[in-house]
C-alpha positions as CSV (number, residue, x, y, z in Angstrom):
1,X,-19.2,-7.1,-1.4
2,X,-18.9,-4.5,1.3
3,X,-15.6,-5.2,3.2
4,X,-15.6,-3.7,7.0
5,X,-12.1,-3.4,8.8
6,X,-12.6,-3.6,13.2
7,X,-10.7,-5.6,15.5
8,X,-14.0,-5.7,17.6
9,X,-16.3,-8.8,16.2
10,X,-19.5,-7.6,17.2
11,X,-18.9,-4.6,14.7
12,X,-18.4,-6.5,11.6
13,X,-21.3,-9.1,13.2
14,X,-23.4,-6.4,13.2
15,X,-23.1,-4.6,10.0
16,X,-22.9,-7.9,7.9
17,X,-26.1,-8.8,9.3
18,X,-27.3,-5.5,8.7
19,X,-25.7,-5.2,5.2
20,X,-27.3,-8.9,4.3
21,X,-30.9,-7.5,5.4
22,X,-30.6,-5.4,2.8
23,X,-29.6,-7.6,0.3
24,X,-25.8,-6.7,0.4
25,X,-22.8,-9.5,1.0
26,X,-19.9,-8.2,3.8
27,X,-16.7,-9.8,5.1
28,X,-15.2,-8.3,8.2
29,X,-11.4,-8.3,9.3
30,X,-9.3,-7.2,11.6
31,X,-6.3,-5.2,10.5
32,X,-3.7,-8.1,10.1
33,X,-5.9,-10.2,8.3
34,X,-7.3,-7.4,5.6
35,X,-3.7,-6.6,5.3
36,X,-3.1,-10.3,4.5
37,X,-5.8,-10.7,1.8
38,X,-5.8,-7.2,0.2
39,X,-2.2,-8.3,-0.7
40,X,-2.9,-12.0,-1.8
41,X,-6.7,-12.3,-3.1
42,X,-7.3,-12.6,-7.1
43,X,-8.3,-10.1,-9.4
44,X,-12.1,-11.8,-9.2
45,X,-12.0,-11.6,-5.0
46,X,-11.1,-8.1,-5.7
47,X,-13.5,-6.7,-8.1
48,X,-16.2,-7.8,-6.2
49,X,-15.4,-5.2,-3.4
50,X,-18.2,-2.4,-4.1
51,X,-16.8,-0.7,-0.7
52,X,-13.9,-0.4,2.1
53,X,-15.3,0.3,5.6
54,X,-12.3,1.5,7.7
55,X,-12.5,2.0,11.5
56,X,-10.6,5.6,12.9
57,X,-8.3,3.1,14.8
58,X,-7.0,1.7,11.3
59,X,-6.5,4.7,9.5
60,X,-2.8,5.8,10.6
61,X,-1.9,2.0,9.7
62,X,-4.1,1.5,6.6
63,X,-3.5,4.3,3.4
64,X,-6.7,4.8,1.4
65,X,-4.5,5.5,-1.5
66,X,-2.7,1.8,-1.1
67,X,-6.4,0.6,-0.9
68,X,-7.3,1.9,-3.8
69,X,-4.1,0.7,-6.1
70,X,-6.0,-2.8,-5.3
71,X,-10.0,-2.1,-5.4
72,X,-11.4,0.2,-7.3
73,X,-13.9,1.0,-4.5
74,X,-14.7,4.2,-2.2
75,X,-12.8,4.2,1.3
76,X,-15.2,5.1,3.9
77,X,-13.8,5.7,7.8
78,X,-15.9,5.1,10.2
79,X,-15.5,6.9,13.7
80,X,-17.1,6.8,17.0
81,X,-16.7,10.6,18.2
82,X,-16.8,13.2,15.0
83,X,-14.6,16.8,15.0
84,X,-13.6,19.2,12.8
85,X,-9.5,18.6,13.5
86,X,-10.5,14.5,13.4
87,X,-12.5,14.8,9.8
88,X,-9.8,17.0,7.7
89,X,-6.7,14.3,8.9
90,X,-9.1,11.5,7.8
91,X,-9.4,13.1,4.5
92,X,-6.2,14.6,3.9
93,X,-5.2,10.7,4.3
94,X,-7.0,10.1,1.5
95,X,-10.8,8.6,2.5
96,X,-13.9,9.5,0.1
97,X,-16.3,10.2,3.2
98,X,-16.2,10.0,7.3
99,X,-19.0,8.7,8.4
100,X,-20.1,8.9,12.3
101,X,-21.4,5.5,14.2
102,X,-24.0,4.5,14.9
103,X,-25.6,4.8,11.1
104,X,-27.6,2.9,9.6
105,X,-26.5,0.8,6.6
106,X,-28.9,2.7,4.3
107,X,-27.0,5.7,4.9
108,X,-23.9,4.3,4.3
109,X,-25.4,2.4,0.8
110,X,-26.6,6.1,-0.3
111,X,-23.0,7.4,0.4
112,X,-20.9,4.5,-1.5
113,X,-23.5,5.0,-4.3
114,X,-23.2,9.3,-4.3
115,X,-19.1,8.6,-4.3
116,X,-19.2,6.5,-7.2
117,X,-22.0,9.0,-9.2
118,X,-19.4,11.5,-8.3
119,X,-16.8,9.7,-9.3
120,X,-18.3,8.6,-12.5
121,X,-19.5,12.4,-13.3
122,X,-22.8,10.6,-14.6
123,X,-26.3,9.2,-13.2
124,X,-25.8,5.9,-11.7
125,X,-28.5,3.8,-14.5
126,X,-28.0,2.5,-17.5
127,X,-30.9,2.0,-20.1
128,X,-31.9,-0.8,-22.7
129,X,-34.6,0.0,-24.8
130,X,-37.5,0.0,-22.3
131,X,-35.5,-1.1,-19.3
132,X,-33.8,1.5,-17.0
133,X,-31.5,-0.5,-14.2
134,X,-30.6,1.2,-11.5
135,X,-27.2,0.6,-9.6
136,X,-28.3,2.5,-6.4
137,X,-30.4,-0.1,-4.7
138,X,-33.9,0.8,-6.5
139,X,-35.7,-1.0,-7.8
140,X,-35.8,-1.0,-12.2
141,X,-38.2,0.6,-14.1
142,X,-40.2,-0.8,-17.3
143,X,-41.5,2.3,-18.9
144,X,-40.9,4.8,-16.1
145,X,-42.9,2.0,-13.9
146,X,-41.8,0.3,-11.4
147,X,-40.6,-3.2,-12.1
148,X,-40.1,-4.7,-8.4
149,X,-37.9,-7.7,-8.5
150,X,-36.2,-10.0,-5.3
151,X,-33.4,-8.6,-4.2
152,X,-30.8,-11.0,-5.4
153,X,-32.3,-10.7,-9.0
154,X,-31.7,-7.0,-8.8
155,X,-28.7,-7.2,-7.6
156,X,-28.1,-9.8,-10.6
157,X,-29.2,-7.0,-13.1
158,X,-27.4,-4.5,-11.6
159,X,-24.3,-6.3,-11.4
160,X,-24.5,-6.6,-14.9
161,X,-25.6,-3.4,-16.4
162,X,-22.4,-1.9,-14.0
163,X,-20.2,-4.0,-16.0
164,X,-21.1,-2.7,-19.7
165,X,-20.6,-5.6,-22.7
166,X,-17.9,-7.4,-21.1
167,X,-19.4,-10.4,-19.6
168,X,-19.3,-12.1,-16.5
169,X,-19.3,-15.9,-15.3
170,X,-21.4,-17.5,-12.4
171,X,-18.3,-17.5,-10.3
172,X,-18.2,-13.0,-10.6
173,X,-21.8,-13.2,-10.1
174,X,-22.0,-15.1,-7.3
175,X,-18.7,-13.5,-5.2
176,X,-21.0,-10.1,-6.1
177,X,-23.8,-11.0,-4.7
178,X,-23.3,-13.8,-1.9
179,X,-19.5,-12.6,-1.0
180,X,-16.2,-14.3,-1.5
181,X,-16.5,-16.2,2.0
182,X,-20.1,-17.6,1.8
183,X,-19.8,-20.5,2.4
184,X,-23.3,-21.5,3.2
185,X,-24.6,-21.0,-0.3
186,X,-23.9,-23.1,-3.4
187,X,-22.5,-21.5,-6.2
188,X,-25.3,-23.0,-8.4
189,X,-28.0,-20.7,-7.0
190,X,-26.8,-18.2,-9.3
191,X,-27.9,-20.3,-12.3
192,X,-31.7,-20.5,-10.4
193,X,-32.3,-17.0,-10.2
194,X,-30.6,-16.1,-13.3
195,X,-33.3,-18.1,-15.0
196,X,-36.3,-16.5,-12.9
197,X,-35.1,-13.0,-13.7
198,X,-34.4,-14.4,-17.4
199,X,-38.7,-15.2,-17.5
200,X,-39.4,-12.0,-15.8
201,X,-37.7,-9.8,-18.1
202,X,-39.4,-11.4,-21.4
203,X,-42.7,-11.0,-19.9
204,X,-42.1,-7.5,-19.1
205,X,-40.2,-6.6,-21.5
206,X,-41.2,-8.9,-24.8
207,X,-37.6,-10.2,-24.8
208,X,-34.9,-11.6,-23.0
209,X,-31.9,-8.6,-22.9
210,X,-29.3,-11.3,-20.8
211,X,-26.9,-12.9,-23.3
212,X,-25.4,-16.1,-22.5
213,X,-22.5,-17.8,-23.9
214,X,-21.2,-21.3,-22.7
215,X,-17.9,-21.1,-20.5
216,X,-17.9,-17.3,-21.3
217,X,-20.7,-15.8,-19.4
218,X,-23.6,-13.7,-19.1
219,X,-23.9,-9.5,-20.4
220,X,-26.8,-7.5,-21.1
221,X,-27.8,-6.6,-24.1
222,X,-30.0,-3.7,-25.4
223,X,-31.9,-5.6,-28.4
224,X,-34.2,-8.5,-28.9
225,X,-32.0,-11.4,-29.4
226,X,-34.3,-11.4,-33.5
227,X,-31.9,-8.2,-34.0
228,X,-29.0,-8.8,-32.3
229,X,-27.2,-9.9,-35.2
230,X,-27.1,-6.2,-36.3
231,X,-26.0,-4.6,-33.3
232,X,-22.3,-3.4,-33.2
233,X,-21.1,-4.1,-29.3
234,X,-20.1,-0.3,-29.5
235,X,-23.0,1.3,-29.6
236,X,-24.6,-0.3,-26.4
237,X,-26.2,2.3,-25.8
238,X,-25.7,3.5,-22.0
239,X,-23.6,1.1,-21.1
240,X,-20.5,1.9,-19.4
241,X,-16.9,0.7,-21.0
């Protein structure tokens, strides 16, 4: 979930519809109410944040370095007139890019995905066996082929090949992919297309690589579920901790 910070509503109306296009969820605030649920939302609200979307206005009252102690997620200010004097405050405060409206969300996606590559020091995929999942936005490959998939099935994959062998449960999935506020969706869906990309990936791949555990969750796995018994959970191999 992409968070974006602007008093002004057609702002955050605009990007979320612009960020949903494209397959991302978004929740918009004002100051006063980001303030309010950066300091009393859940560990699970919180690790769903992928991104922190700060207008110029915000950034004298909002520290990038308090932001962070909360989400582990780049800080990107946004600003309406870009200069030299303007762009070294913003990142002496602390932001991981400045970013000059009007941009398009695609831009903004390639940015959040170069901070975190940076940040991580490593290329943004993770392979299993013949699958490579990117966490960029692109689509996975199946023997250096394309493997094109709905966008909320990728987003599925990706969300769990970002999170290594710990697992997560339909409510993680879903606040990842819909957004903590959707409230127009039923949590349930998850479940749906969890069991199309299930099919899709045996057919492409011979097996099914998404493990499943009553009350505890789904994680990939990099071995046909025949030799799983075998495989230690520490030598996942590309999967990050």
């Amino acid at each position: 979930m992409i968070i974006i910070v602007d008093e002004r509503d057609l702002v955050k109306q605009g990007y979320a519809s612009q960020f949903g296009n494209e397959g991302f969820p978004s929740a918009g605030f004002d100051l006063a109410e980001f303030e309010g649920w950066i300091d009393s939302a859940g560990e699970q609200d919180l690790t769903s944040v992928s991104a922190c979307l700060v207008g110029e206005d915000h950034m004298d009252c909002l520290s990038p370095k308090a932001i962070r102690s909360k989400v582990d997620a780049p800080v990107i200010a946004l600003v309406d007139q870009s200069s030299l004097e303007k762009t070294l405050r913003l990142f002496e405060a602390g932001v991981d890019d400045v970013v000059r409206k009007p941009v398009h969300v695609r831009e903004i996606l390639a940015r959040i995905a170069a901070i975190k590559r940076r940040t991580a020091d490593k290329d943004l995929s993770v392979k299993l066996d013949r699958l490579h999942i990117h966490l960029d936005g692109r689509d996975p490959e199946v023997d250096g082929k394309t493997f094109a998939l709905p966008r909320r099935e990728r987003r599925i994959l990706e969300y769990l090949a970002s999170i290594g062998n710990r697992r997560a449960n339909k409510s993680q999935i879903f606040n990842a992919i819909y957004g903590v506020f959707n409230e127009d969706v039923e949590e349930n869906v998850i479940e749906s297309h969890i069991s199309k990309l299930r099919k899709k990936l045996r057919n492409a791949i011979g097996y099914d690589p998404i493990d499943s555990k009553r009350y505890l969750g789904y994680r990939l796995m990099p071995v046909p579920q025949k030799d799983r018994a075998d495989v230690v959970e520490s030598q996942l191999i590309g999967l990050p901790a």
